[in-house]
C-alpha positions in Angstrom: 35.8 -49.0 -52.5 33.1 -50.5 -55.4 32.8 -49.1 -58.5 29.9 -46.7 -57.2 32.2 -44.3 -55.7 31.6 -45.6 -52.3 28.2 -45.7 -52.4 27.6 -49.2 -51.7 24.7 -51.6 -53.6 21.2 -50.6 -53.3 20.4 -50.9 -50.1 22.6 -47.2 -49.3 21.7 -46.0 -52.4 17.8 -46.0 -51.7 18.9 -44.8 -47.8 20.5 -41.4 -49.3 17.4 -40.9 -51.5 15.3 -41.2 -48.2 17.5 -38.7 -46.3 17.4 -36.8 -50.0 13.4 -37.0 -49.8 13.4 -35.7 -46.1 15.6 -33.0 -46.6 13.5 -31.6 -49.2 10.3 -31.9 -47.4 12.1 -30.4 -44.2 13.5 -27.4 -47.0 9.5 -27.2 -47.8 8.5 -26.6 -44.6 11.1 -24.2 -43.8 9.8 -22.4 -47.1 6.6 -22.1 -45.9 7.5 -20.9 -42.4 9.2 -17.9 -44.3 6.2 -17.1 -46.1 4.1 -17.3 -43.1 6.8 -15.1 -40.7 6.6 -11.5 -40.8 9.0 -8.6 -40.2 8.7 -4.9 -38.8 10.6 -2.1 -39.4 10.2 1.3 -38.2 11.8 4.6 -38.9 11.5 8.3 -38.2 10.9 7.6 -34.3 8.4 5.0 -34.8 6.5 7.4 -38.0 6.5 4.7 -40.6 6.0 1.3 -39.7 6.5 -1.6 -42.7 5.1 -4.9 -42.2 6.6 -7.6 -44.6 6.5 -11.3 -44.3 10.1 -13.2 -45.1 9.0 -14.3 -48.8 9.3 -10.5 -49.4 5.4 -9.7 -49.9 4.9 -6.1 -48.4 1.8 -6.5 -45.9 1.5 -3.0 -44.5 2.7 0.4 -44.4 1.6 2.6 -41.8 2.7 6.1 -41.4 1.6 8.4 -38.6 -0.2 11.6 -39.3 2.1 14.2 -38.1 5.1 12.7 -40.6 3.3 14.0 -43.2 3.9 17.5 -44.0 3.1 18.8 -47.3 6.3 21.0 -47.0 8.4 18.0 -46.8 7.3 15.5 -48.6 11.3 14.4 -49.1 11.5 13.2 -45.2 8.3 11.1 -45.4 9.8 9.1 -48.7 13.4 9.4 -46.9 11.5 7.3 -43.5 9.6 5.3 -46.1 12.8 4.1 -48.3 14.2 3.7 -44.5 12.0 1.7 -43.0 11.6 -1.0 -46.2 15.5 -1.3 -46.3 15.3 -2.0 -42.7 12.7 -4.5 -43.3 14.3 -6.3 -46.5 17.4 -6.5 -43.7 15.2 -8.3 -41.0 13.8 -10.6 -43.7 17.5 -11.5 -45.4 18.4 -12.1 -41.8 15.5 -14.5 -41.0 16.0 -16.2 -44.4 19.6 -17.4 -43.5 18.2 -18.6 -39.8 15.6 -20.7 -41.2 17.8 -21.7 -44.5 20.8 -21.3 -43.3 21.1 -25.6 -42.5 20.5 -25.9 -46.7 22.5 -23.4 -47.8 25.6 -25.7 -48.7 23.4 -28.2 -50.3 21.5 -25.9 -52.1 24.6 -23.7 -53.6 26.0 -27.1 -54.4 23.8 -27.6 -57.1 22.1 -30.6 -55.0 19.5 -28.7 -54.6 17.9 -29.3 -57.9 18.2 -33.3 -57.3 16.2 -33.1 -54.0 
């Protein structure tokens, strides 16, 4: 072993910091598939419908006439509050598929040299 730690001379040294550079540019691209993907969640039967893409930006929220009923206004909020936890569960879901390759790197602390 040299006094790099096992690194080797140069010629490793600039080979990691290629695969360093690539991994961060695959990392981006996987960002901004994220932010592109969205998610759907119903609830009530298919009342409410939330659209949210996997960067957590709410889209759409769509709730079918008859689930409104001004003498329960509780069991629309109760599909509504539903149907976004069901979504924010899709999107955590879809993060770790798409990140999932990075997480070790990233809770490393890595991530902040790539």
């Amino acid at each position: 072993m040299n006094k790099f730690g096992g690194f080797g001379g140069g010629g490793n040294m600039q080979q990691l910091m290629r695969q360093a550079q690539k991994m961060q540019q695959d990392m981006q691209k996987a960002q901004e598939e994220l932010a592109e993907t969205e998610v759907v969640a119903t609830s009530g039967g298919g009342m409410v419908e939330i659209v949210m893409t996997c960067n957590r930006e709410l889209v759409s929220v769509k709730i079918k006439p008859e689930a409104v009923d001004p003498e329960d206004v509780e069991m629309l909020e109760d599909m509504l509050v539903a149907a976004f936890n069901e979504a924010s569960k899709l999107v955590e879901e879809e993060q770790k598929r798409v990140m999932g390759p990075y997480a070790n790197i990233m809770s490393s602390g890595l991530g902040g040299l790539i």
